[in-house]
C-alpha positions in Angstrom: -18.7 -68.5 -36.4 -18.0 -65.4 -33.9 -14.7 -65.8 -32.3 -15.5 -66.3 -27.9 -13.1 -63.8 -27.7 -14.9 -60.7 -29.9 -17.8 -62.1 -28.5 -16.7 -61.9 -24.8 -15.4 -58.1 -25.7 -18.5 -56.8 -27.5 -20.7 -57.9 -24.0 -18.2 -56.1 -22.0 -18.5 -53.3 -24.0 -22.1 -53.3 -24.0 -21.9 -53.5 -20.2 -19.3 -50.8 -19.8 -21.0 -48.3 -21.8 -24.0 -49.2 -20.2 -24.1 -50.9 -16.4 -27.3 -52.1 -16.3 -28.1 -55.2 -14.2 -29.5 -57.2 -17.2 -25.8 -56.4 -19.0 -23.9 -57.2 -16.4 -26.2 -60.5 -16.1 -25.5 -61.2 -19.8 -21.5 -60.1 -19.8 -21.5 -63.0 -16.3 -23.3 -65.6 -18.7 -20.7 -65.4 -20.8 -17.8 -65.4 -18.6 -19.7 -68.7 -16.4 -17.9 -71.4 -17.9 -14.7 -70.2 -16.4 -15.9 -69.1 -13.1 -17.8 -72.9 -13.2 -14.0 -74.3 -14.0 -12.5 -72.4 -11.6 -14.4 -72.8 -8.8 -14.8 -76.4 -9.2 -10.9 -76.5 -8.7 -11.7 -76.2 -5.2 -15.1 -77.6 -4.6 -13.2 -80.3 -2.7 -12.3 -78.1 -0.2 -15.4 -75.4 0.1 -18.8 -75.6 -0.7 -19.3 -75.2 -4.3 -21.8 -72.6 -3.7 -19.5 -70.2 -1.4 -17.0 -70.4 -4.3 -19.5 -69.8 -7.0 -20.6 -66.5 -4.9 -17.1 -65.5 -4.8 -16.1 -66.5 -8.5 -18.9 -64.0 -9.2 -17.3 -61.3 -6.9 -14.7 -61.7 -8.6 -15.0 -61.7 -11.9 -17.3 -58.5 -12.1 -14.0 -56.7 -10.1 -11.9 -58.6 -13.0 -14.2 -56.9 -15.3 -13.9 -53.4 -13.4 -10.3 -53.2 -14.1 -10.1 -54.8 -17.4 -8.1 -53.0 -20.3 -8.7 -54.0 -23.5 -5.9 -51.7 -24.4 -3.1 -53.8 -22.5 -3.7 -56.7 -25.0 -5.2 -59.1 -22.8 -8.1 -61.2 -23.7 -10.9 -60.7 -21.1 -10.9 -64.2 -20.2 -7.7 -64.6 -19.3 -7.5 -61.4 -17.3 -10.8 -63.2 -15.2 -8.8 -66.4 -15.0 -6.1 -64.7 -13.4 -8.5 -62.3 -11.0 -10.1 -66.0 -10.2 -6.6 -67.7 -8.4 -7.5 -65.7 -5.5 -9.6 -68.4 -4.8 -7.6 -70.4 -3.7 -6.5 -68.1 -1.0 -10.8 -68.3 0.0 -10.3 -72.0 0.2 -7.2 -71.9 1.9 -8.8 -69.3 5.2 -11.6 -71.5 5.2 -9.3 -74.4 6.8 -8.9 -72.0 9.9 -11.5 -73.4 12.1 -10.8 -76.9 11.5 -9.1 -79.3 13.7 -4.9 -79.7 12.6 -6.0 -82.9 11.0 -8.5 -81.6 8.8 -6.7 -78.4 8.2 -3.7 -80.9 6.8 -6.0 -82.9 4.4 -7.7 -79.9 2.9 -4.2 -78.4 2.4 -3.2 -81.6 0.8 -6.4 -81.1 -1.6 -5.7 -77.5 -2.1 -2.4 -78.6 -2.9 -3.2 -81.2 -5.2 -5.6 -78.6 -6.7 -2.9 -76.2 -7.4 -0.6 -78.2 -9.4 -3.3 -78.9 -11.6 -4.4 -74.8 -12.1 -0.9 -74.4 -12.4 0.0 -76.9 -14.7 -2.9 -75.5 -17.2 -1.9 -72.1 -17.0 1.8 -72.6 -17.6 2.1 -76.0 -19.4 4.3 -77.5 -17.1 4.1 -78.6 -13.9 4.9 -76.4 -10.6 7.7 -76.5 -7.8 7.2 -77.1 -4.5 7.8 -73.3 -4.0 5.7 -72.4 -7.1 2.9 -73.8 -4.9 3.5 -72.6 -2.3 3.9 -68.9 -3.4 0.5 -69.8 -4.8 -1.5 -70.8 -1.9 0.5 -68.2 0.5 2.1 -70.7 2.3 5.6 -71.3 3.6 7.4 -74.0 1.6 8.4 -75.9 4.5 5.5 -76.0 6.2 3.8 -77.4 3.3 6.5 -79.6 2.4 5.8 -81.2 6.0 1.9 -81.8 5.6 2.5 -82.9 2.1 4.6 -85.7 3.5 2.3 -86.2 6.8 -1.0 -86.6 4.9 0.4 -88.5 1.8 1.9 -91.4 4.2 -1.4 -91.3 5.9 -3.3 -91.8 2.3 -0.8 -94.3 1.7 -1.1 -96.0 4.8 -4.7 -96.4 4.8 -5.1 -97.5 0.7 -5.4 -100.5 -0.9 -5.5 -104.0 1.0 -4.3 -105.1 4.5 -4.4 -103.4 7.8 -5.3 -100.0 8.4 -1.8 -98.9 10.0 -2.6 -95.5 10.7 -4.6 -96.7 13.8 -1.4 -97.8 15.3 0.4 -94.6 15.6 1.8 -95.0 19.2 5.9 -95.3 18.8 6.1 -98.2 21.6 2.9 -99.9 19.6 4.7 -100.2 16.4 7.8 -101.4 17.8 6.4 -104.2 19.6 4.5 -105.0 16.6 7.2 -104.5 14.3 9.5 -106.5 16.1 7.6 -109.7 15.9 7.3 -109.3 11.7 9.3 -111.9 9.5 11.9 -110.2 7.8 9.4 -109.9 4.5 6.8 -107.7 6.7 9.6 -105.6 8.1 10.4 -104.7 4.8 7.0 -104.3 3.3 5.8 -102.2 6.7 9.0 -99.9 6.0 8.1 -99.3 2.6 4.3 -98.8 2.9 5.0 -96.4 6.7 8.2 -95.2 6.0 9.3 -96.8 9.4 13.4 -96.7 10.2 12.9 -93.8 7.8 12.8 -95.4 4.5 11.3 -94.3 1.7 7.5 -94.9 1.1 6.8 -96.8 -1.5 4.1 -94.6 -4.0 2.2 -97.5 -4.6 1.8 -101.5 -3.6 3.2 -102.1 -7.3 6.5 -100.6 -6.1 6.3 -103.0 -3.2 5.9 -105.7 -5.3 8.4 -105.1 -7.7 10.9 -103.5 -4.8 10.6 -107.2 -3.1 9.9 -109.3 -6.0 6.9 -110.3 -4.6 3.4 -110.9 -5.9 0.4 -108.9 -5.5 -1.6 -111.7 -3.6 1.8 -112.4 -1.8 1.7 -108.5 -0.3 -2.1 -108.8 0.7 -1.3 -112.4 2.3 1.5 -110.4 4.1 -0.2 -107.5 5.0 -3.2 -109.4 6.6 -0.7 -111.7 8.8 0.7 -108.2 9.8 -2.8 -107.0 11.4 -3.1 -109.2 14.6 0.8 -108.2 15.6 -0.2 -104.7 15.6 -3.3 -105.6 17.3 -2.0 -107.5 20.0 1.1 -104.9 20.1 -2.0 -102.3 21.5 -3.4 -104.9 23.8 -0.2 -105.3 25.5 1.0 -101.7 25.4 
């Protein structure tokens, strides 16, 4: 069985020696299951066609400057031509609202870790990630925590509290809740700025509660933030 990467080096080689389109073609057949894998690391944020197009641009430029002679395997040398897409999928955020900019930041993010965890075996820093995607740490650190309450918020059972994102809304509201639903709003909004819960199991176990008992509870919790807005 030929070795993927003699096999990858003989059809650059063929290509190098002699640039024809129908080498380069075959040398890109070759090399597609990685630009296929790397552009599908960020089809959640761009169309999977504009990062196909520019997986392609990039990979014959990765095969431009390839040297066999510094002893890395052409594949790897594409793979690490091909993280400059995340920076493509990262300027494509620029004409989107601040809300939409955020969630595609959180999916580039998300994203990220996972390329970076394959490529290093263990997963990335904050900073790592942020080095990465050419992004100040603090900002990112910020919509990380803005968009992840907001997923958290609107998940799972009960009412959607995100709606209610007034400061006088969620007091009135919250100030009417039994001690229980003070606690489980806390932990699911990070109101009075405690810690969000990562999951309704942490509720439940955090409060000793069951799972039916923290839907029953978030339910009854609806109409207070509804009629909070009404009187606000």
């Amino acid at each position: 069985m030929i070795d993927p990467k003699s096999a990858d080096l003989e059809a650059w080689r063929t290509w190098k020696q002699a640039p024809s389109p129908q080498n380069l073609e075959a040398l890109i057949k070759r090399l597609n299951p990685i630009i296929q894998r790397e552009a599908g690391r960020w089809s959640s944020i761009v169309p999977r066609y504009v990062l196909e197009n520019e997986a392609k641009l990039l990979t014959i430029k990765a095969c431009q400057s390839y040297n066999p002679g510094a002893g890395t395997a052409l594949s790897t040398h594409v793979v690490n031509q091909l993280q400059k897409l995340s920076r493509t999928a990262y300027k494509s955020q620029s004409t989107l609202s601040v809300p939409e900019q955020q969630r595609l930041t959180f999916n580039q993010y998300n994203a990220a870790v996972r390329h970076l965890e394959d490529l290093n075996g263990s997963k990335p820093t904050l900073h790592d990630v942020a080095d990465y995607m050419a992004i100040k740490p603090k900002a990112l650190q910020s919509i990380m925590e803005n968009v992840g309450k907001r997923e958290l918020i609107e998940s799972g059972e009960g009412p959607a509290f995100v709606q209610h994102t007034h400061d006088d809304v969620v007091h009135l509201a919250y100030n009417d809740m039994t001690p229980l639903q003070k606690r489980i709003f806390e932990l699911r909004t990070g109101y009075n700025d405690v810690p969000v819960a990562k999951s309704g199991k942490a509720i439940t176990k955090a409060l000793n509660i069951s799972q039916g008992q923290l839907s029953y509870q978030l339910n009854a919790m609806k109409p207070l933030l509804e009629r909070a807005q009404r009187l606000r």
